[in-house]
C-alpha positions as CSV (number, residue, x, y, z in Angstrom):
1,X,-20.7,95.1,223.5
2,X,-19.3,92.9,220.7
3,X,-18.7,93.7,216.9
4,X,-21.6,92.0,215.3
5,X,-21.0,88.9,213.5
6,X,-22.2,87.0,210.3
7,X,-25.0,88.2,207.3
8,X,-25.9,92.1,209.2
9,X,-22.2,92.4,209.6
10,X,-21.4,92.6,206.0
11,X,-24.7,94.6,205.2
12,X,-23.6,97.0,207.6
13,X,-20.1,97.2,206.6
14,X,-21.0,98.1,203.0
15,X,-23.8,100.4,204.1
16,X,-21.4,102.3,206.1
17,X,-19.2,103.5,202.8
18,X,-22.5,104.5,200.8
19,X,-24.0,106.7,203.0
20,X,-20.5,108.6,203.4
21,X,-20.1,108.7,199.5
22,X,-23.4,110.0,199.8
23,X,-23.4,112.6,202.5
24,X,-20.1,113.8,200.5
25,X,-22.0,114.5,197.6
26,X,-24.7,116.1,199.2
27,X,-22.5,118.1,200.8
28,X,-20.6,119.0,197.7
29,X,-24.4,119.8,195.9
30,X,-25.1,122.1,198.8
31,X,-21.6,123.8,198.1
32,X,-22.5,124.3,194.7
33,X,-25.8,125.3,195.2
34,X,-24.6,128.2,197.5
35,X,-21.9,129.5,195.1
36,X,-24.0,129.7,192.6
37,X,-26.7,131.9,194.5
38,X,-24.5,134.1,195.7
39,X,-22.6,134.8,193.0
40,X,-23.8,137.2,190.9
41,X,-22.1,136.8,187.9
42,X,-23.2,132.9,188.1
43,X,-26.9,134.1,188.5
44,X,-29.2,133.3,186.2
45,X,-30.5,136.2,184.2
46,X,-34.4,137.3,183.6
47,X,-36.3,134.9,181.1
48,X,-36.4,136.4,177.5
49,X,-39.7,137.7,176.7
50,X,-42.0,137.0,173.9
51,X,-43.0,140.4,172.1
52,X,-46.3,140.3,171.9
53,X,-47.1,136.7,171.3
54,X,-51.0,137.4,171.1
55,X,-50.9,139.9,168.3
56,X,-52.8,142.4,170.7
57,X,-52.7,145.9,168.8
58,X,-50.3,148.2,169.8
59,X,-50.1,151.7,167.5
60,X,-48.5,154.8,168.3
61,X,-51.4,157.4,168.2
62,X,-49.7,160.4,168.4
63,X,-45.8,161.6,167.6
64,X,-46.1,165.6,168.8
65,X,-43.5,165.6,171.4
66,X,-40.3,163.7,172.3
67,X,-41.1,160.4,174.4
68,X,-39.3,157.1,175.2
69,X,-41.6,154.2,173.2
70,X,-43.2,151.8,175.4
71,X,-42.3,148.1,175.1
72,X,-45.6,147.0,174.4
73,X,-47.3,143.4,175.5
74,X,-44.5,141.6,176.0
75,X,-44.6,138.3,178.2
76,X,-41.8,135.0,179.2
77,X,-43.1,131.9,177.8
78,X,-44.3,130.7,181.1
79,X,-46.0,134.1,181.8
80,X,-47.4,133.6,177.9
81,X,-48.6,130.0,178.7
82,X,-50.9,132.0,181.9
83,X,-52.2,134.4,180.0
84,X,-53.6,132.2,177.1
85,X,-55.3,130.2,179.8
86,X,-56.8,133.3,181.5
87,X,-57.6,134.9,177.9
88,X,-59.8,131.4,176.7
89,X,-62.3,132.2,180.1
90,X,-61.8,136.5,180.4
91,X,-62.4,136.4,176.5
92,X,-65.8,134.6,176.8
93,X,-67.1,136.3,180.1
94,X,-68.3,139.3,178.2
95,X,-70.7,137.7,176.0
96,X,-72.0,134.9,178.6
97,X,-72.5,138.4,180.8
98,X,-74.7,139.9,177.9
99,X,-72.6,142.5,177.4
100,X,-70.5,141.7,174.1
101,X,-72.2,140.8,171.1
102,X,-69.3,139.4,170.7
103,X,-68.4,135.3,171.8
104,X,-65.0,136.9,172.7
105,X,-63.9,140.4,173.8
106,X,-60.8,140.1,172.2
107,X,-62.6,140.2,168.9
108,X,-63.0,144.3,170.1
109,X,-59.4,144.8,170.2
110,X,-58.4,146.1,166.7
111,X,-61.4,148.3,165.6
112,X,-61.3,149.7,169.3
113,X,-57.2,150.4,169.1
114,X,-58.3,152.5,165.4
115,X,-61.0,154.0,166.9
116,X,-59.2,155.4,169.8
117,X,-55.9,156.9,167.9
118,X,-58.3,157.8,165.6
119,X,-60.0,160.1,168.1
120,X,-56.5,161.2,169.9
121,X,-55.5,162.2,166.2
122,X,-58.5,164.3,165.4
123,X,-58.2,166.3,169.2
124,X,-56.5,169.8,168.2
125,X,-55.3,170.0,171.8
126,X,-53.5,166.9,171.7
127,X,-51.1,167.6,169.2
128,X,-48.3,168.2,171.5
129,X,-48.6,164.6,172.9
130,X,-47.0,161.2,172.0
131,X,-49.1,158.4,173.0
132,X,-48.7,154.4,172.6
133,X,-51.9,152.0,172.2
134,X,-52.7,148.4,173.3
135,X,-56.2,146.9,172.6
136,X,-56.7,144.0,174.8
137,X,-60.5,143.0,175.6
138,X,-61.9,146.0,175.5
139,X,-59.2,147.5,177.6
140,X,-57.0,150.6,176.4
141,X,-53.7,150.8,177.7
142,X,-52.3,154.2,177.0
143,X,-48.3,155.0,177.6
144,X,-46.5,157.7,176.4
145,X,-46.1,161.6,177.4
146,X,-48.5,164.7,177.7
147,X,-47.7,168.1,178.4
148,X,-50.2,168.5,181.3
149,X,-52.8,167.1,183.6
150,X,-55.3,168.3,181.3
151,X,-54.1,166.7,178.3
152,X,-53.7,163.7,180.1
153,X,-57.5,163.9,181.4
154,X,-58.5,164.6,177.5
155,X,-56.7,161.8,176.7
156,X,-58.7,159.3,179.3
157,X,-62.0,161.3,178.7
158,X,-62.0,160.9,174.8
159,X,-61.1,156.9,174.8
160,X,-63.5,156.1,177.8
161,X,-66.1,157.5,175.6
162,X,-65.8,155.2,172.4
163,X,-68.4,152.5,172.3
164,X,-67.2,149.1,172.9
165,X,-64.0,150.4,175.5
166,X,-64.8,149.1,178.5
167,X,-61.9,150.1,180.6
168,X,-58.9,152.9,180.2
169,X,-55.9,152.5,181.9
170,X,-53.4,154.9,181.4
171,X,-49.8,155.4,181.9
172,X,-48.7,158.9,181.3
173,X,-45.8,160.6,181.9
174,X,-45.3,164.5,182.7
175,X,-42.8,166.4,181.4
176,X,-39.6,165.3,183.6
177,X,-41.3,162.6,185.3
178,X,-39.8,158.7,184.2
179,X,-42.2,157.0,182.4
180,X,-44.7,154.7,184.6
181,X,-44.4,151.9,182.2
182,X,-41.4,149.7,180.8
183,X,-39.6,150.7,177.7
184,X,-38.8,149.5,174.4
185,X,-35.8,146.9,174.8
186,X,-36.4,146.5,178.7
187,X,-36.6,143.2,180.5
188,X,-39.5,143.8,181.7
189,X,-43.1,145.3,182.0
190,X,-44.6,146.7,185.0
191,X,-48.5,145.5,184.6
């Protein structure tokens, strides 16, 4: 078969340089790509978080024992952009439902976080406890440390029963038990 002559000769000829030049840099992109995954020191680290960019109440409720402090709501921005999204339809829910006389549950979230440390403060059997607070739509998230089972059933019992909580999620920890929820100055936050 002969060389091919004229016009698609020349197209061809200068086609056949390009694609090398560009299979070499492809090549070299994959290269690069590949050192820098597995290199761990080239790896990018965990998105900075935003410490609670919604102003959601968190309070320590009780100091009566030695406990490592939870971080508290604490999001990345694209995690932050999520949850505003998923705040505007959750927040309104409740009072479509009937059940808020509130047009947003988040409107709950500060008299609800005073009332429940208010109630953990005024519990006698408590006092050897150190609990953390976040308010979010009617939710109570409670971290921190108890002394027992019971206190930590106390603890759930007296916040369930306050008026506009609709859930209680807690997070205790035992004596020498980690804590089940991320801590102050940690990357990140186990929820």
């Amino acid at each position: 078969m002969r060389p091919a002559e004229g016009p698609a000769a020349s197209v061809l000829a200068a086609a056949a340089p390009a694609a090398a030049v560009a299979a070499a840099v492809s090549a070299a992109a994959l290269a690069t790509a590949v050192l820098f995954a597995t290199t761990p020191a080239l790896a990018q680290a965990d998105p900075p978080r935003l410490l609670n960019p919604f102003s959601d109440p968190f309070i320590q409720a009780t100091a009566g024992r030695p406990c490592p402090e939870p971080l508290g709501p604490a999001y990345t921005e694209a995690e932050r952009r999520v949850e505003a999204h998923s705040r505007a339809e959750r927040g309104t829910t409740c009072w479509l439902a009937g059940i808020c006389a509130e047009p947003n549950a988040y409107r709950y979230d500060a008299a609800n976080a005073i009332a429940a440390a208010a109630s953990l403060r005024r519990e006698p059997t408590l006092a050897g406890t150190a609990l953390w607070l976040t308010a979010q739509r009617r939710f109570i998230y409670i971290e921190g440390c108890v002394a027992d089972a019971a206190q930590a059933a106390r603890v759930e019992e007296l916040v369930k029963a306050l008026a506009d909580v609709d859930r209680v999620i807690p997070a205790l920890a035992l004596p020498g038990e980690k804590p089940p929820y991320a801590l102050a100055g940690a990357a990140s936050r186990p929820r």
